[in-house]
C-alpha positions as CSV (number, residue, x, y, z in Angstrom):
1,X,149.1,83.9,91.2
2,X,147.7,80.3,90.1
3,X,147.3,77.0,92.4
4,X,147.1,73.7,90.8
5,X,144.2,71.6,91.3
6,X,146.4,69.7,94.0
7,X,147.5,72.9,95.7
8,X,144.3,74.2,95.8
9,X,142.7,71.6,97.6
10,X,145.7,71.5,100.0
11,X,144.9,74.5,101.0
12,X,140.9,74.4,101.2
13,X,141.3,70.9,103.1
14,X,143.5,72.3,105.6
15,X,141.3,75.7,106.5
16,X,144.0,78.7,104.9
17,X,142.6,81.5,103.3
18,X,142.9,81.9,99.5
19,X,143.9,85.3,99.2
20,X,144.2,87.2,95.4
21,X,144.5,84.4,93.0
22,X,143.0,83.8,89.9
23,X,140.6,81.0,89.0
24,X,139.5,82.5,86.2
25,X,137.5,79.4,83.9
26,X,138.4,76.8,86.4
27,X,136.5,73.6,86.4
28,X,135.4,73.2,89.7
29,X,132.4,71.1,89.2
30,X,131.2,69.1,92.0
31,X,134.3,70.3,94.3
32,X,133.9,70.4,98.2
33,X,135.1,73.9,99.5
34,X,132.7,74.2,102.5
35,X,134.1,76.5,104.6
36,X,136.5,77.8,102.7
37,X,137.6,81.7,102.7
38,X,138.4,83.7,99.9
39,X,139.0,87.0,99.2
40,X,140.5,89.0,96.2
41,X,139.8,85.7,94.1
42,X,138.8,85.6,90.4
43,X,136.2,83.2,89.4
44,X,135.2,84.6,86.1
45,X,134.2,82.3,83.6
46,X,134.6,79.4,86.3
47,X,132.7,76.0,86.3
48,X,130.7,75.5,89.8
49,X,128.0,73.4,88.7
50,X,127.6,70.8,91.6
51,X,130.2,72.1,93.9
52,X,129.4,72.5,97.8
53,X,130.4,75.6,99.1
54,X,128.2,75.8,102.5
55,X,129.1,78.3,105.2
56,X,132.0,79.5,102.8
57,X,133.1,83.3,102.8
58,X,133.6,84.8,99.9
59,X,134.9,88.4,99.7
60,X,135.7,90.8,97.0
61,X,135.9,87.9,94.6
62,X,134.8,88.3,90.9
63,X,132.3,85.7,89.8
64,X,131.4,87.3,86.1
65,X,129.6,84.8,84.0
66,X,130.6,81.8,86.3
67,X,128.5,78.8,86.4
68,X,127.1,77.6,89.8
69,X,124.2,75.1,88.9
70,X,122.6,72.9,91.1
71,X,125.4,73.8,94.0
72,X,125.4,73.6,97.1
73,X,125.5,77.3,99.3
74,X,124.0,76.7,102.2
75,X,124.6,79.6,104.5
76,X,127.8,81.1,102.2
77,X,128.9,85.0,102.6
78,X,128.9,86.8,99.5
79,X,130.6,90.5,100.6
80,X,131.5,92.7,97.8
81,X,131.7,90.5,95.1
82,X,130.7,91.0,91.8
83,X,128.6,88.3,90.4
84,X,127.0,89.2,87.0
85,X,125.9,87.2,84.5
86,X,126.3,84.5,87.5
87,X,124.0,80.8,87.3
88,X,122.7,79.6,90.1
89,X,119.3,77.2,88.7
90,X,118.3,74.7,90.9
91,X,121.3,75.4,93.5
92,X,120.6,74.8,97.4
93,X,120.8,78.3,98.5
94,X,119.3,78.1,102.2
95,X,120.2,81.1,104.3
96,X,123.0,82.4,102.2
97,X,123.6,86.2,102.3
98,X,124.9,88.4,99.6
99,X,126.2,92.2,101.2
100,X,126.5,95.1,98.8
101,X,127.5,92.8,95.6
102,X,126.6,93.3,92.2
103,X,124.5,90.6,90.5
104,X,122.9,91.9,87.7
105,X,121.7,89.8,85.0
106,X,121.7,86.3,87.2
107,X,119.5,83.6,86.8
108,X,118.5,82.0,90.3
109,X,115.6,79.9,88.1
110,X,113.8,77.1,90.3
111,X,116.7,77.5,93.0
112,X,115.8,77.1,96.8
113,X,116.3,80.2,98.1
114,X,114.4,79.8,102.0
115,X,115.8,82.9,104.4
116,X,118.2,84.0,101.8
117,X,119.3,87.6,102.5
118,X,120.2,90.4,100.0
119,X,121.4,93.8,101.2
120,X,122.9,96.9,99.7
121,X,123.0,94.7,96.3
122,X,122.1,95.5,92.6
123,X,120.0,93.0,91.4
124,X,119.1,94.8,88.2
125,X,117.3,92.1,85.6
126,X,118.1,88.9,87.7
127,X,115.5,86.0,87.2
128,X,114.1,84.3,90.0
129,X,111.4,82.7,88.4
130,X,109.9,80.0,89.8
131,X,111.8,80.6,93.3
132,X,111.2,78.7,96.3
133,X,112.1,81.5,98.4
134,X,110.3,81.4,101.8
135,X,111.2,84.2,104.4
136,X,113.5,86.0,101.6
137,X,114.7,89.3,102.6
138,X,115.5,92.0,100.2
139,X,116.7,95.1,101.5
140,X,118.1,98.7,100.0
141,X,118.9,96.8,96.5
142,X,117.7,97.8,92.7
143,X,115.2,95.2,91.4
144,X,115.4,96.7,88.5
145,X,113.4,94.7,85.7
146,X,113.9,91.4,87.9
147,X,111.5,88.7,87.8
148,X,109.7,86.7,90.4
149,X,107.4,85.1,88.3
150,X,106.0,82.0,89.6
151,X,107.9,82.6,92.8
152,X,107.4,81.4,96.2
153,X,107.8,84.4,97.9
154,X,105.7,83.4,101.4
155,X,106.5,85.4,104.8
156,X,109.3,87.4,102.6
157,X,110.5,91.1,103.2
158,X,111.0,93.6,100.7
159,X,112.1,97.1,102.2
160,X,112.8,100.3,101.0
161,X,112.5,98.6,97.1
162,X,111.7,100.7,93.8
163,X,109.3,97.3,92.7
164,X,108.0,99.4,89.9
165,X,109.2,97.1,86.9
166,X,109.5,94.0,88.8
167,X,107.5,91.0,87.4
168,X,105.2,89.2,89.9
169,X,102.9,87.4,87.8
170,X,101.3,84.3,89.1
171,X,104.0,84.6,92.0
172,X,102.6,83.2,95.5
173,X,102.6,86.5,97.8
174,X,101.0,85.7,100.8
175,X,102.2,87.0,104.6
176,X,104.7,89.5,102.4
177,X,106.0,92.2,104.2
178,X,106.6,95.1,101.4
179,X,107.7,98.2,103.5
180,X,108.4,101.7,102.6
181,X,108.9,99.7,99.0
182,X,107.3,101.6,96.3
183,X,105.3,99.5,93.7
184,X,103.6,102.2,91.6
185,X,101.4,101.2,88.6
186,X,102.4,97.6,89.2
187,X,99.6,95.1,88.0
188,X,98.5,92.6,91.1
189,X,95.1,91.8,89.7
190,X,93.9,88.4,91.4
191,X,97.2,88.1,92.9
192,X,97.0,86.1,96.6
193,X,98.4,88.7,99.0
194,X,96.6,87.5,102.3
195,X,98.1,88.8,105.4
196,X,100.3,91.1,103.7
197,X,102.0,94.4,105.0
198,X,102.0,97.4,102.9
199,X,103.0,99.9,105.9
200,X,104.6,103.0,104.3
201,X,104.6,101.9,100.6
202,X,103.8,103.8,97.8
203,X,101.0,102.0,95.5
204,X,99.5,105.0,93.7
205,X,98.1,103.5,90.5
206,X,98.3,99.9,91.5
207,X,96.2,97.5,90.2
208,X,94.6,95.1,92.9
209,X,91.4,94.3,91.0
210,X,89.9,90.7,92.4
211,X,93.4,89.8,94.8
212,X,93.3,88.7,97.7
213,X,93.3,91.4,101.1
214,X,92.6,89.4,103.9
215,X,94.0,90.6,107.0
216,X,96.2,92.9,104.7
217,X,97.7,95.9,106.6
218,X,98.1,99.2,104.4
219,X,98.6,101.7,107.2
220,X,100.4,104.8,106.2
221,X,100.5,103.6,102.6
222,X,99.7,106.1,99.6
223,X,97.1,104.1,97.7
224,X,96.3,107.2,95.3
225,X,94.2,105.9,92.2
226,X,94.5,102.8,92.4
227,X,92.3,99.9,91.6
228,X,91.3,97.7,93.9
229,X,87.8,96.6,92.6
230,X,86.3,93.1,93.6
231,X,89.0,92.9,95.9
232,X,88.5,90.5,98.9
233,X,89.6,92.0,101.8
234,X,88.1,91.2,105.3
235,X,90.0,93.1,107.7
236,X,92.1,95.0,106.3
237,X,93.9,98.0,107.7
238,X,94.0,101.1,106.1
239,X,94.7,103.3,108.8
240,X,96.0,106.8,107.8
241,X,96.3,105.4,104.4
242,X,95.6,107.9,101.3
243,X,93.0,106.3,99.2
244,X,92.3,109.2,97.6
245,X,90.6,109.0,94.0
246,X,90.6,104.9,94.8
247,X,88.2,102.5,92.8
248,X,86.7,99.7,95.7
249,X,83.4,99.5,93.9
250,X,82.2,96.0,95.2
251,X,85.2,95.7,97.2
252,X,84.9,93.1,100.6
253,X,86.1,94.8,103.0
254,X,83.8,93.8,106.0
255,X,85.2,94.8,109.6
256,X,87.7,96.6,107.9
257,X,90.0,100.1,109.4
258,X,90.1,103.2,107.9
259,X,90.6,105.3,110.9
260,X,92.4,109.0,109.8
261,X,92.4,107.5,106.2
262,X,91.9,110.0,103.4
263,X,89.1,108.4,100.6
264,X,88.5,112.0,99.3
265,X,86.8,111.2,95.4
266,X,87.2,107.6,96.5
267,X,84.2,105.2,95.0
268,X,83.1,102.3,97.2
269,X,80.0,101.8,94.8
270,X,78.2,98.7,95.7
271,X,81.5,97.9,98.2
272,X,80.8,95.7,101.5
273,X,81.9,97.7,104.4
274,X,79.8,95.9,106.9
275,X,81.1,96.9,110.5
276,X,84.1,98.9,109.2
277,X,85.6,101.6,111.4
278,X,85.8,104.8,109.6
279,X,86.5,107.1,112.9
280,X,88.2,110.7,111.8
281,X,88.5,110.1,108.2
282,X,88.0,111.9,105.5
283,X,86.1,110.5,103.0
284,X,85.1,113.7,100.9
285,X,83.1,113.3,97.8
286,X,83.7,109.8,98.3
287,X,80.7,107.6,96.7
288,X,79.2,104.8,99.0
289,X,76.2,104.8,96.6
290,X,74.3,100.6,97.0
291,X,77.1,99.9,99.5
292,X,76.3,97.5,102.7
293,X,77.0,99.8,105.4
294,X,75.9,97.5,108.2
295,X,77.0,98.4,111.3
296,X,79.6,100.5,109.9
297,X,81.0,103.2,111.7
298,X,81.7,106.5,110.7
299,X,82.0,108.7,113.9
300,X,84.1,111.9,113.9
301,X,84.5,111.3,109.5
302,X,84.1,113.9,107.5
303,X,81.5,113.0,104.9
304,X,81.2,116.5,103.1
305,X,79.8,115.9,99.5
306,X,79.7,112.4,100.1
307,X,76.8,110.0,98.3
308,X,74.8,107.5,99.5
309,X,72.3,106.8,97.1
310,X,70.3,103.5,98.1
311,X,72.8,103.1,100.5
312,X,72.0,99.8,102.9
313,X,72.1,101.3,106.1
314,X,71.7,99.9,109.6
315,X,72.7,100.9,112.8
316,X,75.3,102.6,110.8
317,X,77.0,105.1,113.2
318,X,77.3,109.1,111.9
319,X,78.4,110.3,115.6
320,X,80.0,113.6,115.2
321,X,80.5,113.1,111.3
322,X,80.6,116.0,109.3
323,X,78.0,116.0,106.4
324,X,76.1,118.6,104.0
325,X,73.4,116.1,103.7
326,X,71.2,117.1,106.2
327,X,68.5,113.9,105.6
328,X,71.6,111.3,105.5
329,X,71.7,111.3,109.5
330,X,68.1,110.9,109.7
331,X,67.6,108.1,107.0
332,X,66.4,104.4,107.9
333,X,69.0,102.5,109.7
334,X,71.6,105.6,110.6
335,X,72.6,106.1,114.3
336,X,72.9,110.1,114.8
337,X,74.5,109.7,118.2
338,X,76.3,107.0,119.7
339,X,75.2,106.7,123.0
340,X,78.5,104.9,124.4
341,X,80.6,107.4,123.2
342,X,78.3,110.0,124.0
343,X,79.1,109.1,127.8
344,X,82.6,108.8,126.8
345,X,82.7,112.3,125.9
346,X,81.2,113.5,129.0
347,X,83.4,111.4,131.6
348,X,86.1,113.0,129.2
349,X,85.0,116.5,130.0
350,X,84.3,115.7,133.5
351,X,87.7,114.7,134.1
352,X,89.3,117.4,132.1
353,X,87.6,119.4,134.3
354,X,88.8,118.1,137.2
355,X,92.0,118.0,136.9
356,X,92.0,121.7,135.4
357,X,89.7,123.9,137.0
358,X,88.6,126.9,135.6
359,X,90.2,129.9,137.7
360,X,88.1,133.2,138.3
């Protein structure tokens, strides 16, 4: 079926659904159909540039190779569509939503992108270079080969993603949330990501050489071999991360966490890890050789084969640490016994006692 021009604006002016018709190469440049619903509709090849389609719906439509330029889609629906080869550069894009459609191959360059929402979708070589996407979320979709360079990316979440060949270069990262997304062997060297969330990623081989780790979270994350040397990163969590076989010589990472981490063969050579809590970790032939270890705590860690040489140690807690270094407790500046949880202990075992008497 095929509407004229007239009959098709008839029909978007007065609110009826355009059901299974084809619109294949259409100009449509700079039309209004905000609000409009369409389903079954074939835009191949169309001309978009311009047009407004805010809070439209569009489902199982075919957009192959249509042009959609500096348009306006402010809050549109995209459900089930397929949408390769699609341009979008420089379109208004705020809060639209695209739900299990195929867009391979599109080019979203420079478009502004703020809480736009992909799920379920194949995004397989799509350009989104130079992006201002703020609060994106990406979710269950192939990223395959896509590219975020130069993109503003700020406070976005990308879950459950295989990141691996995605380019990032000289995109702004900050306040990402990247969970359970897996960014092996990816290369973030000097990249921004303050306040960012790594929780349950996979970043075994990654390269964060001199970024940016402030307040960064990395709890539960493998961090296997990876590279994170001259990396600032003033509180930053690692809790029950795996570090293990991790480069952090001269690392920042004052007042840091790496409670139940695992640093076994880890090197934090000349590292700052002033007043960082290390409490049940295991840190086996890790190397802490010239690191600032002021105030740092490493009660309950297990330290076996571990190396301090020349070390800078003061009131550096070893409480209950596990070590084959039988001087390294005893050195200048280490704290064999924390008195505080020393009386924790006891009230511990008093109570425990109390409440479960011994019975003859």
């Amino acid at each position: 079926m095929s509407l004229t021009d007239a009959q098709l604006r008839e029909l978007v002016d007065n609110g009826v659904p355009i059901l299974k018709i084809s619109l294949q190469g259409r100009d449509l440049r700079d039309w209004n159909l905000s609000g409009a619903l369409f389903e079954g509709v074939d835009f191949t090849d169309a001309q978009l540039d311009g047009a407004r389609l805010d809070e439209s719906v569009f489902s199982n439509c075919r957009f192959d190779r249509a042009s959609l330029n500096e348009c306006y889609a402010n809050a549109v629906f995209f459900n089930t569509c397929l949408m390769g080869g699609t341009h979008w550069r420089q379109s208004l894009l705020f809060q639209a939503k695209w739900h299990e459609c195929d867009v391979r191959d599109a080019d979203f360059g420079h478009a502004m992108m703020d809480e736009t929402v992909f799920i379920g979708c194949c995004l397989a070589g799509v350009c989104y270079s130079g992006v201002q996407g703020r609060e994106m979320t990406f979710m269950k979709s192939d990223l395959e080969r896509a590219d975020f360079s130069r993109a503003q990316l700020f406070k976005s979440t990308l879950f459950g993603l295989d990141l691996k060949t995605v380019n990032f270069q000289e995109a702004s990262l900050v306040n990402v949330i990247w969970l359970q997304s897996d960014l092996s062997g990816q290369n973030l060297q000097g990249q921004d990501l303050e306040r960012s969330v790594f929780t349950e990623a996979i970043l075994d081989g990654v390269c964060l050489a001199s970024a940016n780790l402030v307040q960064a979270a990395f709890k539960s994350a493998s961090v296997k071999g990876a590279d994170l040397r001259n990396s600032k990163g003033q509180f930053v969590v690692f809790a029950e991360a795996d570090l293990s076989g991790t480069r952090c010589d001269a690392a920042q990472f004052a007042q840091s966490v790496f409670v139940d981490a695992i640093t076994d063969e880890a090197s934090f050579v000349g590292a700052d890890l002033s007043m960082s809590v290390w409490h049940h970790a295991s840190a086996r032939q890790c190397r802490f050789d010239r690191a600032q270890l002021n105030h740092t705590d490493f009660s309950y860690a297990d330290l076996y084969q571990a190396r301090f040489d020349d070390a800078r140690l003061n009131r550096t807690r070893f409480h209950r640490a596990l070590s084959d270094d039988l001087n390294l407790k005893r050195r200048a500046g280490a704290l064999e016994k924390d008195p505080e949880l020393y009386e924790a202990e006891l009230w511990s075992e008093t109570q425990r006692a109390m409440l479960f008497p011994q019975r003859d």
